[in-house]
C-alpha positions as CSV (number, residue, x, y, z in Angstrom):
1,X,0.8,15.4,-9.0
2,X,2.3,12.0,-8.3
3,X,-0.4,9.3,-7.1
4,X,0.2,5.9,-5.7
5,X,-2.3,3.0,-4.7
6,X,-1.3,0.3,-2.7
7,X,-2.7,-2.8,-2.9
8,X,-2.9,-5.9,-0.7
9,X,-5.7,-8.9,-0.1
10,X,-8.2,-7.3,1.5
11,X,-7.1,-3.9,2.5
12,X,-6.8,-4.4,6.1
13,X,-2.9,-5.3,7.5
14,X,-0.9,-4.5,4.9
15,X,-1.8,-1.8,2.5
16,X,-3.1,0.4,4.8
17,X,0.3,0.2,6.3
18,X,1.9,1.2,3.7
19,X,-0.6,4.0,3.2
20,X,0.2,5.6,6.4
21,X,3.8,4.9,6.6
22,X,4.0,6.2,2.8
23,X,2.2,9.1,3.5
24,X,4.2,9.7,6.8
25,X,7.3,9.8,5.0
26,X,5.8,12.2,2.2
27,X,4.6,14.4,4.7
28,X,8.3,14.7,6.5
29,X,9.3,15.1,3.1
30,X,7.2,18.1,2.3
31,X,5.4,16.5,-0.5
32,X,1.7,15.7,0.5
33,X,0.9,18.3,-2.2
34,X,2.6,16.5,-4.9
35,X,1.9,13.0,-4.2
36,X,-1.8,11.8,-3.6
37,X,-2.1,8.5,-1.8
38,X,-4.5,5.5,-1.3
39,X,-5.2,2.1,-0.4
40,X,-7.2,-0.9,-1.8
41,X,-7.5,-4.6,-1.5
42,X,-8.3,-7.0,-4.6
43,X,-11.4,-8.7,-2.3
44,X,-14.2,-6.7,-0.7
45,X,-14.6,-8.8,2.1
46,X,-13.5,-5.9,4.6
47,X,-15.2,-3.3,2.6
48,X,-16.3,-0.2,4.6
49,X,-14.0,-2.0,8.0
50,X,-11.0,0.0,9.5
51,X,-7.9,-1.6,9.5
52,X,-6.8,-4.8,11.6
53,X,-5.8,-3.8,14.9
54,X,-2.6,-4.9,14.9
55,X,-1.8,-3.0,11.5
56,X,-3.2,0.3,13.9
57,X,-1.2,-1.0,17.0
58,X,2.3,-1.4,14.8
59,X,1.9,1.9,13.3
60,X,0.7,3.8,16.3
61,X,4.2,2.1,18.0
62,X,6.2,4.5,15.2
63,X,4.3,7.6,15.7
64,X,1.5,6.9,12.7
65,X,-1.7,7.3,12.8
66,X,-4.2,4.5,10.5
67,X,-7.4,4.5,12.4
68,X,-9.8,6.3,10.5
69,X,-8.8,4.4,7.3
70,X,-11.9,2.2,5.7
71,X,-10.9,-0.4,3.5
72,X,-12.4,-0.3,-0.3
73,X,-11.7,-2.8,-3.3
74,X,-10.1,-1.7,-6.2
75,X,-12.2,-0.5,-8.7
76,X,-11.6,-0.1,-12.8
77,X,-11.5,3.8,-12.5
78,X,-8.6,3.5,-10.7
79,X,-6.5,1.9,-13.4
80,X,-7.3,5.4,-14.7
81,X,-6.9,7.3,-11.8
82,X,-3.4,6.1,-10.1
83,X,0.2,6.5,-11.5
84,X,1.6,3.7,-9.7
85,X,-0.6,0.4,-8.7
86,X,1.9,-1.0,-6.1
87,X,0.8,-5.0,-5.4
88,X,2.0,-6.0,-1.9
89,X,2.4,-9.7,-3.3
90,X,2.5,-11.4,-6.4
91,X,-0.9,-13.1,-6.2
92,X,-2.7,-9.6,-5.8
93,X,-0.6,-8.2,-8.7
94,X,-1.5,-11.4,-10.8
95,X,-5.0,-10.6,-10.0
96,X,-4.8,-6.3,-10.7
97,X,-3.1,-7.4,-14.0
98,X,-6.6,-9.9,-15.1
99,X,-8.7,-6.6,-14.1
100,X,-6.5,-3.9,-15.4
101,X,-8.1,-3.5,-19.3
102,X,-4.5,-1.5,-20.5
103,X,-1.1,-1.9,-19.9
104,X,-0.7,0.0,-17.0
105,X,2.8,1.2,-16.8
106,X,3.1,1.6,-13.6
107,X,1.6,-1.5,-12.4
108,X,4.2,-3.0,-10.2
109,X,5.1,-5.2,-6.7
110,X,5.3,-2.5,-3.7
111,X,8.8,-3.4,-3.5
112,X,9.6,-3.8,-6.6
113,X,11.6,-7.0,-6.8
114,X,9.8,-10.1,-8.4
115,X,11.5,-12.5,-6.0
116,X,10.1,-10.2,-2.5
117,X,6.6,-9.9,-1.4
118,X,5.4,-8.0,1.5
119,X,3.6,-11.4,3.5
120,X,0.3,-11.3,4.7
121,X,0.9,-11.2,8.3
122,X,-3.4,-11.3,9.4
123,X,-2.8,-15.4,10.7
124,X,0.5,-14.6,12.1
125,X,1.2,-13.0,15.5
126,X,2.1,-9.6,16.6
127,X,5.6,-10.5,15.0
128,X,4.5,-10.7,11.6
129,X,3.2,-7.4,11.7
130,X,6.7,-6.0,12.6
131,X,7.7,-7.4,10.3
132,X,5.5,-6.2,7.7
133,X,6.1,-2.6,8.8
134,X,10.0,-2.9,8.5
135,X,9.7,-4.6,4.4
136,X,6.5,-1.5,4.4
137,X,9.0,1.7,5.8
138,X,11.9,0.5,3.8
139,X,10.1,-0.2,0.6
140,X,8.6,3.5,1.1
141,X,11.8,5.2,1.4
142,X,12.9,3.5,-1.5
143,X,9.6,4.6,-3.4
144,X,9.6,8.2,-2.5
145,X,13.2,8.5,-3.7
146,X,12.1,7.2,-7.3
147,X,9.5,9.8,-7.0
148,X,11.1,12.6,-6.3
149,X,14.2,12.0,-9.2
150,X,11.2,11.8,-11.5
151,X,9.5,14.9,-10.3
């Protein structure tokens, strides 16, 4: 078993995006029993909150389900617990890589490319959040093809 955490700010817009769109495309795939996913965000401001609407409304508009997602901060057992740590930006990866205590291999940007974050759309319009799902469903396809070579 394959398992993946995404991580964003506070684990409201984007990461939970990519957890439902990731786990959308695993489950088209016929893989939800090989690859275990989960979201976090760096903060714990939202801890315990569902996602933003707008992340709900943009992923509802492709046929995804987010709602009953509750955002949770990253904790150190999942340095232990996750394959792949997938930051959605390079701040939040800067900030997993002070808390991570080993060299986690697989502690990474979401899409991996050092010079492309996913933005933070939550002070942006409805716009930003389109555009977030596009980099998010793109950079998934991407990740579940590494995946499944390796598997």
């Amino acid at each position: 078993m394959t398992s993946v955490l995404f991580v964003c700010l506070g684990n409201i817009c984007r990461s939970p995006l990519a957890e439902g769109v990731f786990r959308d495309a695993v489950h088209k795939a016929g893989l939800t029993d090989h690859i275990h996913i989960d979201s976090a965000g760096t903060g714990a401001w939202h801890a315990g909150n569902p996602p933003d609407p707008r992340s709900i409304e943009v992923a509802a508009k492709y046929g995804i389900d987010i709602s009953r997602q509750r955002a949770r901060q990253v904790i150190a057992e999942d340095f232990n617990r996750f394959d792949l740590i997938l930051a959605m930006d390079t701040e939040n990866l800067e900030t997993l890589y002070s808390r991570s205590q080993l060299d986690h291999p697989g502690l990474r940007l979401f899409l991996n490319d050092p010079a492309k974050n996913v933005p933070d759309p939550y002070y942006g319009g409805e716009d930003g959040f389109e555009q977030v799902y596009q980099l998010i469903d793109q950079g998934s396809h991407a990740l579940l093809t590494t995946i499944t070579k390796h598997m």
